[in-house]
N, C-alpha and C positions, 0 to 999 in steps of 0.2 A: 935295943935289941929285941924288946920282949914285943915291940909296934911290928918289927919285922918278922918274927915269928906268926905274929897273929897273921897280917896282911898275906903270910906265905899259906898260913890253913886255909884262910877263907879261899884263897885262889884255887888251893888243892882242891877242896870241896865243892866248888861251885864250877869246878872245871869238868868234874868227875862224876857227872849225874848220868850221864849215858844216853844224853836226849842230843840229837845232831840236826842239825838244819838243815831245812827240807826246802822243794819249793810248794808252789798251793797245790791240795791237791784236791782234784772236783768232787762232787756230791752231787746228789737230787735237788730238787727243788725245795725248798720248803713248803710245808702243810698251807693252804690257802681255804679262805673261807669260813664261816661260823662253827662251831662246835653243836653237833648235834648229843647233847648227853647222856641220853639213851640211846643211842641206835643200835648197840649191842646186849640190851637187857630189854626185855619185855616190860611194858607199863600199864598199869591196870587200869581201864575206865568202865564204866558202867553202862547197860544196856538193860535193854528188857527182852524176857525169854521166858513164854507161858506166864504170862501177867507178873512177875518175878523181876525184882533190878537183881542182876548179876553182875558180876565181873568178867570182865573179857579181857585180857591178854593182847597187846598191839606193841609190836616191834616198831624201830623207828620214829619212837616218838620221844619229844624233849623231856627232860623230868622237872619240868616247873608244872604247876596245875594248870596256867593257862596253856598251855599248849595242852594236856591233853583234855582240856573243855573244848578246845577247836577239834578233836577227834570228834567229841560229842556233835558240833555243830554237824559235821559231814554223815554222818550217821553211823550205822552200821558198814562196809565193806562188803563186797559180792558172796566172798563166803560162809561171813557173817548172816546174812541176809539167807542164805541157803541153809544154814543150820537152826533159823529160824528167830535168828536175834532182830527185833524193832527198837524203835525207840520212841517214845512219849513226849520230845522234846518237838516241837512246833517247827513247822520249815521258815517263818522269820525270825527263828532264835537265832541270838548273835550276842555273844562274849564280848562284854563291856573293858569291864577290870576284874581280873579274877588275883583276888589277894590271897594270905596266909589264912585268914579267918573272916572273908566277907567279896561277895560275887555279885559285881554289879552286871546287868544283860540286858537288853533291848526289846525286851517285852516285859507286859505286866504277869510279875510272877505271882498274882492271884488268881490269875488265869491257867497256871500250870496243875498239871493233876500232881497226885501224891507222887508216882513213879515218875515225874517227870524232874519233880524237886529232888528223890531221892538219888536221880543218875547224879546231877550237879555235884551235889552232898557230896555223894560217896568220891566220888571223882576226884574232888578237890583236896578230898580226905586221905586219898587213897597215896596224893602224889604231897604228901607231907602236912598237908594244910591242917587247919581245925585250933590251932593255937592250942594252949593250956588248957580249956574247955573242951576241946576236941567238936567244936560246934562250929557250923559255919552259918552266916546271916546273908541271904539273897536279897536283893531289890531289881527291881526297874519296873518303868512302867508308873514312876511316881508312889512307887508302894515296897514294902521291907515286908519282908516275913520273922518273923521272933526266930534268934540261932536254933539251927538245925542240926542232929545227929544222923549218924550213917545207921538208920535203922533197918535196913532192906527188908 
């Protein structure tokens, strides 16, 4: 009796949930394509503005450092460029490996000026990098520079 009692709650209960059978019913598409992870929040990369590494503001850009050291690569923007911002980084600079705490690149960075090293820095700094040290270590070009600070 008491098997029967049980077997009759669960039937009640699992009868009585209020959910009815449907058939399919459509939707959109699903989301396709990479995640861009900032394209809704501005990210900061570095420029120069009256001999000055500054920060500049650029929507649409991923939030790992290497993607925004490939802003670096492109330069400044038209606007940019109209409000006066340049950049010290070389036109065969080109982003090797850009890590947590070390940026390897396609030219010899002894050959880079001081603002040229600091855009990278800050850059890399800017987008979480720097590790525990808060320093980053550039190379290429068969040559390393001792870790760097975002000293602007």
């Amino acid at each position: 009796m008491k098997r029967l009692l049980t077997l009759v709650a669960v039937l009640v209960l699992a009868s009585g949930c209020g959910v009815r059978p449907s058939g399919v019913i459509p939707g959109e598409n699903a989301p396709s394509g990479p995640p861009n992870g900032n394209s809704g929040y501005p990210a900061t990369v570095y420029f120069v503005l009256n001999g000055n590494v500054v920060p500049v503001a650029r929507s649409g850009v991923g939030d790992v450092a290497a993607d925004r050291v490939r802003v670096l690569e492109q330069g400044p923007d038209e606007d940019e460029r109209a409000g006066g911002y340049t950049t010290e980084l070389p036109p065969s600079f080109e982003p090797i490996a850009i890590g947590v705490s070390d940026a390897a690149i396609g030219f010899n960075v002894r050959e880079l000026s001081p603002n040229a090293v600091s855009q990278i820095v800050c850059t890399v700094i800017a987008a979480g990098g720097g590790g525990a040290s808060g320093t980053v270590t550039l190379s290429g070009g068969g040559q390393t520079l001792r870790p760097q600070a975002c000293g602007r």
